[in-house]
N, C-alpha and C positions, 0 to 999 in steps of 0.2 A: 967688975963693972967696966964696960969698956965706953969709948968716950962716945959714939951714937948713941950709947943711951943716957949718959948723961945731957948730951943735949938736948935729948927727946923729955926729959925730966926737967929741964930748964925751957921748954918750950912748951910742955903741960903751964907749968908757975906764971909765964907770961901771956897764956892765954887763959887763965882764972884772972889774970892783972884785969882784962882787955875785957872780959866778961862783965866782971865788975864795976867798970867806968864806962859800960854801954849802955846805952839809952834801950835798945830792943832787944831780943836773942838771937837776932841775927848776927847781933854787932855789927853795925854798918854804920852808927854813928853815935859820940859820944853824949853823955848824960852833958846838962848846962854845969860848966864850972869846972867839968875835967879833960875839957879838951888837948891838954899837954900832955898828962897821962897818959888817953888813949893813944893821943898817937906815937908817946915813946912805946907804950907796949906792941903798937902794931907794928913801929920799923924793928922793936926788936924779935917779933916772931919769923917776920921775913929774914932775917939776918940768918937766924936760929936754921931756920930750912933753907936758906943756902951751903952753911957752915954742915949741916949733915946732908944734905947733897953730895957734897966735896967727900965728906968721910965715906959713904958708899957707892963711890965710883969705883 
């Protein structure tokens, strides 16, 4: 397993997170009461897709 796909595999999980704490299926905005959640999962998706950006350069 190399590490793009582990991040790819940790960025699957954090976007079930984000899924899950969203009000629509767009996810564009959180359900009432999990707005911390959502937005830890969202800075940590973007994180996610920087960090394998970096790895496939």
């Amino acid at each position: 397993m190399t590490r793009v796909e582990i991040l790819e595999k940790y960025k699957d999980i954090a976007c079930h997170n984000l899924f899950c704490y969203s009000a629509n299926y767009l996810m564009s905005k959180p359900k009432e009461g999990y707005e911390k959640e959502w937005n830890e999962a969202n800075e940590e998706i973007k994180l996610l897709e920087e960090l394998i950006a970096e790895q496939t350069e």
